[in-house]
N, C-alpha and C positions, 0 to 999 in steps of 0.2 A: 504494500500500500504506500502507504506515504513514511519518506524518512526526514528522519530531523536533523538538520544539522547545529550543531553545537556551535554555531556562531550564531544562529539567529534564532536564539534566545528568547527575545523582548530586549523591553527598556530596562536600563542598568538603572539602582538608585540613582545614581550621580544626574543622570538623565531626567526622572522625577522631578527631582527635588530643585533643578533648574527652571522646570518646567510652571511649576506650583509655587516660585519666587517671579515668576513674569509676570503670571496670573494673578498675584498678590501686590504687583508693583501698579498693575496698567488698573485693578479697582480702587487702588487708596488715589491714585489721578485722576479717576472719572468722579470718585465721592467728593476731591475739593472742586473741581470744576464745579458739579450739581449741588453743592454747598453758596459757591461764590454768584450762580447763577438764581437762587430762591434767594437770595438777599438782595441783589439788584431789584429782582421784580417787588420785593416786597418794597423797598423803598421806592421806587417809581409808582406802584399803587399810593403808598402815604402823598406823596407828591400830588399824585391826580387829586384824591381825596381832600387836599390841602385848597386846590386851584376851585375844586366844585363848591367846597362851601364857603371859598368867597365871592363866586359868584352868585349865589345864593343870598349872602350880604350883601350885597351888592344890591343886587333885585330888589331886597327888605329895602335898606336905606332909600332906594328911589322911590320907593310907593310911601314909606312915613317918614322919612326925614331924617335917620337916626336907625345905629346899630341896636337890634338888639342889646337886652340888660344880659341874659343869658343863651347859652343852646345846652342842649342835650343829647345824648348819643340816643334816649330812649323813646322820646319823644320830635315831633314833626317839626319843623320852622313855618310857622304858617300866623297869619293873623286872618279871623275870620274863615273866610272860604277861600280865601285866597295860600295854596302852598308855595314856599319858595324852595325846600325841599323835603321831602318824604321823610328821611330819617338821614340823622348828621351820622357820617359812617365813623366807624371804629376802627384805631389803629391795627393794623394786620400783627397778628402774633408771630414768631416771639419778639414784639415790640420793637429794639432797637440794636438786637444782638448784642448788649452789654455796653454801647460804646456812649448811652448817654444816663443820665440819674433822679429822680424824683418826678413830676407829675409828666413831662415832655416825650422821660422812656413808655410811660405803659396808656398814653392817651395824648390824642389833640387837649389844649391848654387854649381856651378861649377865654379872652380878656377885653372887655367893652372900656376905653379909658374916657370917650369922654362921648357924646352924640355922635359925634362925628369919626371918630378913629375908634380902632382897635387892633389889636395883637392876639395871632395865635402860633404858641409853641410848638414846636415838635423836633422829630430826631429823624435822623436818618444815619443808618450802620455803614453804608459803603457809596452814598451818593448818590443820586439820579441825576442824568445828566449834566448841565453845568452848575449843577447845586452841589457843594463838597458834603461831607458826612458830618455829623456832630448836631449839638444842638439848633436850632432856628427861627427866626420869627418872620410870621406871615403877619402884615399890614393890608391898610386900606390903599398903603402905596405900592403894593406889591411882594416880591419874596426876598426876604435880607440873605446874602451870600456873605459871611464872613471872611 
């Protein structure tokens, strides 16, 4: 029938174990890519997030004159029948990836200063677009780049 010969074996450990350190090299490089890639989007979401509810403020202050006293993630921006937006979204989890601290990492930070102006915090872990990472504040003048 069939002979064996003694060279062709199979794979030698040495062989394996090469094998199963490549394999082990090329997934710890794809886990930081798809690491570095959910943190981009997450913060380009906050970004978006960011731009929608001032324009939402936006809309408010033109129909009454004045920012909102407060928002809430839970509740509608609306006066009357009139909605300026359904519901104020919520920072995307895990928040800020560690890189910023207190109310900015684990939520938007809305702050009415005066009728006319206002300030809202937040963080970003790795940046969106020409927006660097770290803490920030969005105005009635637009978005502060530090």
């Amino acid at each position: 029938m069939f002979k064996k010969n003694k060279n062709s074996a199979g794979f030698t450990l040495i062989e394996l174990l090469v094998v199963i350190a490549i394999i082990g090299l090329l997934s710890t490089l794809s886990l930081v890519a798809l690491s570095n890639a959910r943190q981009k989007a997450r913060d380009t979401l906050r970004t978006a997030d960011v731009k929608q509810i001032m324009t939402a403020l936006e809309l408010y202050y033109n129909d009454l004159g004045t920012y909102p006293a407060s928002i809430s993630t839970t509740t509608p921006l609306k006066i009357g029948s009139t909605t300026f937006m359904g519901q104020i979204p919520q920072n995307p989890k895990p928040y800020a990836d560690g890189w910023c601290s207190g109310s900015a990492a684990a939520d938007f930070s809305y702050n009415r200063i005066n009728a006319s102006s206002y300030e809202i915090t937040y963080c970003l872990a790795g940046g969106a677009g020409n927006i660097k990472k770290g803490t920030h504040k969005a105005t009635s003048n637009g978005i502060a780049n530090p």
